[in-house]
Every structure is written in C-alpha cells, then in structure tokens.
Z-matrix of the N, CA and C atoms (Angstrom, degrees):
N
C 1 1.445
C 2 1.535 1 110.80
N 3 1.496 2 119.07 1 -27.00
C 4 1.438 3 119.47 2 -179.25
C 5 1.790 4 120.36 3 -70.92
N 6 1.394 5 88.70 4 -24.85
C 7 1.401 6 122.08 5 -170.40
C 8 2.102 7 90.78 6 -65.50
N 9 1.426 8 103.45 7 -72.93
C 10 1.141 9 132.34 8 -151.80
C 11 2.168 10 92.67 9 -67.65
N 12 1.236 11 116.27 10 -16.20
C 13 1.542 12 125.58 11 -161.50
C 14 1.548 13 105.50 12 -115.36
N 15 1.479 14 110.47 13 -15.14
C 16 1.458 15 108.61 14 168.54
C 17 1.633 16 127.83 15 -66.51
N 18 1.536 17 88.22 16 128.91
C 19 1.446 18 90.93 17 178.98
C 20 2.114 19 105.38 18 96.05
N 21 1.512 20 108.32 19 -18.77
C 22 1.356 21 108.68 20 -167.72
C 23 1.334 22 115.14 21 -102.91
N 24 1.460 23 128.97 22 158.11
C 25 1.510 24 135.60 23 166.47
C 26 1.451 25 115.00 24 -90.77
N 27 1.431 26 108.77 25 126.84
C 28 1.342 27 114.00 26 164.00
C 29 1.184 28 99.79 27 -72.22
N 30 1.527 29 112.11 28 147.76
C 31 1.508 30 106.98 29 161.20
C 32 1.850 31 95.05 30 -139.46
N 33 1.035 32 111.01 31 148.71
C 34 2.180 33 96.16 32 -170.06
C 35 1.258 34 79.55 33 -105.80
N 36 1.570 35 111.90 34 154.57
C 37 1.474 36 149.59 35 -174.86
C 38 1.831 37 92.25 36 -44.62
N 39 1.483 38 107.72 37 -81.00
C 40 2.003 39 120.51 38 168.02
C 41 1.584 40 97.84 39 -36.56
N 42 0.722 41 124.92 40 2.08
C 43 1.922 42 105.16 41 173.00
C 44 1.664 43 100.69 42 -128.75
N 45 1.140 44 128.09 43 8.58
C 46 1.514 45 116.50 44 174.27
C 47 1.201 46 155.88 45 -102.18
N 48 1.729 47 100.48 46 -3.10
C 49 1.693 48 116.85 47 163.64
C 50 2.135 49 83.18 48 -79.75
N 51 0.920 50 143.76 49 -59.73
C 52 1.334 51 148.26 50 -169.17
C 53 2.152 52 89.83 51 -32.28
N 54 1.050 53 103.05 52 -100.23
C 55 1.613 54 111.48 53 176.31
C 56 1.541 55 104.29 54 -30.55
N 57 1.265 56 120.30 55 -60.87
C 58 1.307 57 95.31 56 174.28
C 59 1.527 58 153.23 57 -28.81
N 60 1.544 59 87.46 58 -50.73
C 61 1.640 60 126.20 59 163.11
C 62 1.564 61 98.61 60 -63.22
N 63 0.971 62 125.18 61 -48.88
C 64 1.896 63 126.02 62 -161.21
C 65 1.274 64 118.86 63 -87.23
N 66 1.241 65 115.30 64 -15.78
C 67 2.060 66 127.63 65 -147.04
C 68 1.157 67 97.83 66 -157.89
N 69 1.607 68 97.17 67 131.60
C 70 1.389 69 102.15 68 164.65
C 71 1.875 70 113.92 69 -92.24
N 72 1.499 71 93.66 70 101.00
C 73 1.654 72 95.02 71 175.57
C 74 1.603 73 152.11 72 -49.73
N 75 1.574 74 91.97 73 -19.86
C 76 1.080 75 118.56 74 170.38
C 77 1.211 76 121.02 75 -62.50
N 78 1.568 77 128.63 76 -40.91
C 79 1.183 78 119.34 77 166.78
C 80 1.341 79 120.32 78 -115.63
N 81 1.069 80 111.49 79 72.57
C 82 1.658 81 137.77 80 173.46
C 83 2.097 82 111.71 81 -160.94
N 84 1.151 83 90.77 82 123.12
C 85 1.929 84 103.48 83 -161.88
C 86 1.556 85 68.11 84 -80.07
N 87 1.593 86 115.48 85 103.94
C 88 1.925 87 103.74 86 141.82
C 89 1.718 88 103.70 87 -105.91
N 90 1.247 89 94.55 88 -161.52
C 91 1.129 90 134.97 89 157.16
C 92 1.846 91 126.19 90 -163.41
N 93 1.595 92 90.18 91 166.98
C 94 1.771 93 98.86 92 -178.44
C 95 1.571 94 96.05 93 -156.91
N 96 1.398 95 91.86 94 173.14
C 97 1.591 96 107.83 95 -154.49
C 98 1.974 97 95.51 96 -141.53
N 99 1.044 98 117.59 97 154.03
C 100 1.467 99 144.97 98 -163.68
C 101 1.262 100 117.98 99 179.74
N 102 1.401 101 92.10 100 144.89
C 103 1.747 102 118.82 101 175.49
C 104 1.856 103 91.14 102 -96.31
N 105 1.390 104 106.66 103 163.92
C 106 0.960 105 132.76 104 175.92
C 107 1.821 106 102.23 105 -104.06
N 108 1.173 107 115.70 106 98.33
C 109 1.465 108 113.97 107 -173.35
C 110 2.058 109 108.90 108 -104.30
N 111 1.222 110 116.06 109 -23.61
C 112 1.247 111 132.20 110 134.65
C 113 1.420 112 152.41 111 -133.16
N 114 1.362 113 112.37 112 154.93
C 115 1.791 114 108.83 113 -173.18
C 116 1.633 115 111.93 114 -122.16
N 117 0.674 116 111.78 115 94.85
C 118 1.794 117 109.87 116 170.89
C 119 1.427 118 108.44 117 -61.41
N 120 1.478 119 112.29 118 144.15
C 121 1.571 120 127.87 119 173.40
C 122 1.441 121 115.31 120 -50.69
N 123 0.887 122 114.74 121 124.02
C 124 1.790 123 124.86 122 -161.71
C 125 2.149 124 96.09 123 -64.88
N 126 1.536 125 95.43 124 127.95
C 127 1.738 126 115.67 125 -157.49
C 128 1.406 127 87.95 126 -84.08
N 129 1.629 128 104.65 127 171.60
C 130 1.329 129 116.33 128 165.84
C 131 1.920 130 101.64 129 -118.19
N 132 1.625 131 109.98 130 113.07
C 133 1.963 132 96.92 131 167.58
C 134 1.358 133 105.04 132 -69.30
N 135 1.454 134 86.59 133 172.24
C 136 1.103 135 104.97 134 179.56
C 137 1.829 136 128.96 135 -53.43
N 138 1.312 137 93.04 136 -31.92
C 139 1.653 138 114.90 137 -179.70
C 140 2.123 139 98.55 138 -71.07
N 141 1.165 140 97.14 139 -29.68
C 142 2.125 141 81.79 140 178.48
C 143 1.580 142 92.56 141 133.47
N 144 1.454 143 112.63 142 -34.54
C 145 1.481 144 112.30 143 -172.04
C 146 1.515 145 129.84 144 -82.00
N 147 1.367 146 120.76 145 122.46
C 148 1.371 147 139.18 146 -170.58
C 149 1.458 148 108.78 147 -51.56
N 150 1.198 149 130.97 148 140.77
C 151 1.495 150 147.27 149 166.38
C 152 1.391 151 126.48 150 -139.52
N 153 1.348 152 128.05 151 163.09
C 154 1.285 153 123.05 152 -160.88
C 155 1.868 154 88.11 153 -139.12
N 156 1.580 155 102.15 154 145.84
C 157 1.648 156 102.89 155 160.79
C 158 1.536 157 97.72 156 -135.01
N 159 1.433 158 85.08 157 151.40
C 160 1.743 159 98.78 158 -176.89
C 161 1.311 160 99.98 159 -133.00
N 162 1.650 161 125.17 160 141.39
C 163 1.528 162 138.16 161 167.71
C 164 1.593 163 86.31 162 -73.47
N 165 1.458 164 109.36 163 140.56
C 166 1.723 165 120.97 164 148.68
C 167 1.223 166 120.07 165 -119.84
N 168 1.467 167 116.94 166 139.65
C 169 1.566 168 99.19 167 -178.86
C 170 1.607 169 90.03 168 -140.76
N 171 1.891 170 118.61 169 165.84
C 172 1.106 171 116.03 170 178.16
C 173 1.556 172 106.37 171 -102.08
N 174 1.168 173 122.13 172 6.85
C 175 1.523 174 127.06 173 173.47
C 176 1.146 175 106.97 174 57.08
N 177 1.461 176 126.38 175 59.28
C 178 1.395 177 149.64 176 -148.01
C 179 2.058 178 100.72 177 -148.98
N 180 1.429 179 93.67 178 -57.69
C 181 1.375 180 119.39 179 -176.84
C 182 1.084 181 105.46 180 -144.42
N 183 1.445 182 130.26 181 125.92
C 184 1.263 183 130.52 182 176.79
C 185 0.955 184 108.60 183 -71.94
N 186 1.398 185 124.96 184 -67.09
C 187 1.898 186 135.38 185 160.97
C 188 1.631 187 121.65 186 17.09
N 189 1.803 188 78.64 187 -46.08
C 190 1.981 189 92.65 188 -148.52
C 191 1.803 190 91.53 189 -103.94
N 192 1.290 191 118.84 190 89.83
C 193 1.679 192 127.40 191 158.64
C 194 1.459 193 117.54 192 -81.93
N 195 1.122 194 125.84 193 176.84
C 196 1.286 195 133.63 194 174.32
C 197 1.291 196 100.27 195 -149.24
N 198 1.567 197 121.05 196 139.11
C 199 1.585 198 129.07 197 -168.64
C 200 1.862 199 87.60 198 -105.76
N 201 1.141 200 98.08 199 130.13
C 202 1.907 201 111.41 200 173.35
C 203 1.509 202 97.98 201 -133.50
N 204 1.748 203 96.97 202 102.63
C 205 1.752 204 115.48 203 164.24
C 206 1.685 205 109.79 204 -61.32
N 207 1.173 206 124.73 205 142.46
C 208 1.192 207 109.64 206 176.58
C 209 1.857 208 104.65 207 -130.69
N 210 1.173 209 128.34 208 129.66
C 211 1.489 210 134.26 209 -142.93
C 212 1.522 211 95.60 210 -131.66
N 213 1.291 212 108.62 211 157.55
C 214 1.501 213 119.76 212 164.60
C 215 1.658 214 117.47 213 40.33
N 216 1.159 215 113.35 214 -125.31
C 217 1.671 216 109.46 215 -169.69
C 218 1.431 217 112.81 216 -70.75
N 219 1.801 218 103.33 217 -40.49
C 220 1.498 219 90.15 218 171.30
C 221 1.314 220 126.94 219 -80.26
N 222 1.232 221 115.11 220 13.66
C 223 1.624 222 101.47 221 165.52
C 224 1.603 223 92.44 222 -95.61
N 225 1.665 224 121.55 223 -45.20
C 226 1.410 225 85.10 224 179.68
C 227 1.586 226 134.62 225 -72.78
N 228 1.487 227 113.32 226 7.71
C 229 1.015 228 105.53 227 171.59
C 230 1.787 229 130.79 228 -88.58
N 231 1.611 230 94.88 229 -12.65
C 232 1.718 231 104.26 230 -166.06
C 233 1.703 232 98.01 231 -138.30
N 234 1.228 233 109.00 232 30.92
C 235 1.636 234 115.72 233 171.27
C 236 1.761 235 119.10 234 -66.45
N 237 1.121 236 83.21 235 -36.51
C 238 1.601 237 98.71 236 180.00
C 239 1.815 238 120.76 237 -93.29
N 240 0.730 239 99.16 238 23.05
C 241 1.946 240 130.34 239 -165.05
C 242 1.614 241 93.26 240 -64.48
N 243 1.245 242 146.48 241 146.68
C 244 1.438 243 112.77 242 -170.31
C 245 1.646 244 80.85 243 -113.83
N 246 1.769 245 113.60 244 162.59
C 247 1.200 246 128.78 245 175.89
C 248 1.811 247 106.55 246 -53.43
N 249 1.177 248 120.79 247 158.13
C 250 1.521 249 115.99 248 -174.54
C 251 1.484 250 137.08 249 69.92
N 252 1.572 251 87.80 250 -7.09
C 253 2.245 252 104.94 251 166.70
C 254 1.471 253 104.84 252 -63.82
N 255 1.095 254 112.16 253 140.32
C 256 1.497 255 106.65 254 176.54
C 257 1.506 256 95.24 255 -98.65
C-alpha cells in the first residue's frame, strides 16, 4: 500500500466537496477510499440504458455521502458489488 500511495494525496470521502471548493484537483494525483453504505435498484435512462447509484461514505461522518452514478460497462461490470465493499 506504501508502494501504491507514493507520491499521492489522501483526501477522505467527508472532506471532499470542502477540497473541491479549495483545490484544484486536477493537478494533484490523490486518491480516497469508501464503503458502499447504500445501493439503489439499478434505473432505466431515458435512452433504454441501465445504471446503478451507490451512497459512499468514509465512515468518518455519516452526514457526509457521496452519490457515484455508475454507466455503461462499469455498471455492468460492478452492479452486483454487494452494499458494505469498501
């Protein structure tokens, strides 16, 4: 993991509309990490094509979720993801 974190910014899920607002993210290599604390029943758009939304939270602040749409291959690839995967 030290290997894989060199050179990178943590930023936790509860701290990232904040940085967003503050930092320009784009030029800074982070990363962040989340549990999946909810999953809604995979939607139909308007166009015919299936999607999935998932609550993320860093279990830091419950309060503070982040909604992640998931589209095209990666929803069909991680649709079935079970609630509570980090």
């Amino acid at each position: 993991m030290d290997r894989k974190m060199a050179n990178r910014k943590l930023i936790r899920l509860s701290q990232l509309r904040n940085k967003l607002a503050t930092e320009n993210l784009e030029e800074i290599d982070w990363v962040t990490f989340g549990v999946i604390v909810k999953k809604v029943t995979p939607q139909s758009a308007n166009n015919g094509r299936t999607f999935s939304i998932w609550r993320m939270n860093d279990l830091r602040d419950l309060n503070e979720c982040v909604s992640l749409f998931l589209f095209g291959e990666v929803h069909k690839e991680h649709w079935k993801t079970d609630q509570g995967t980090v």
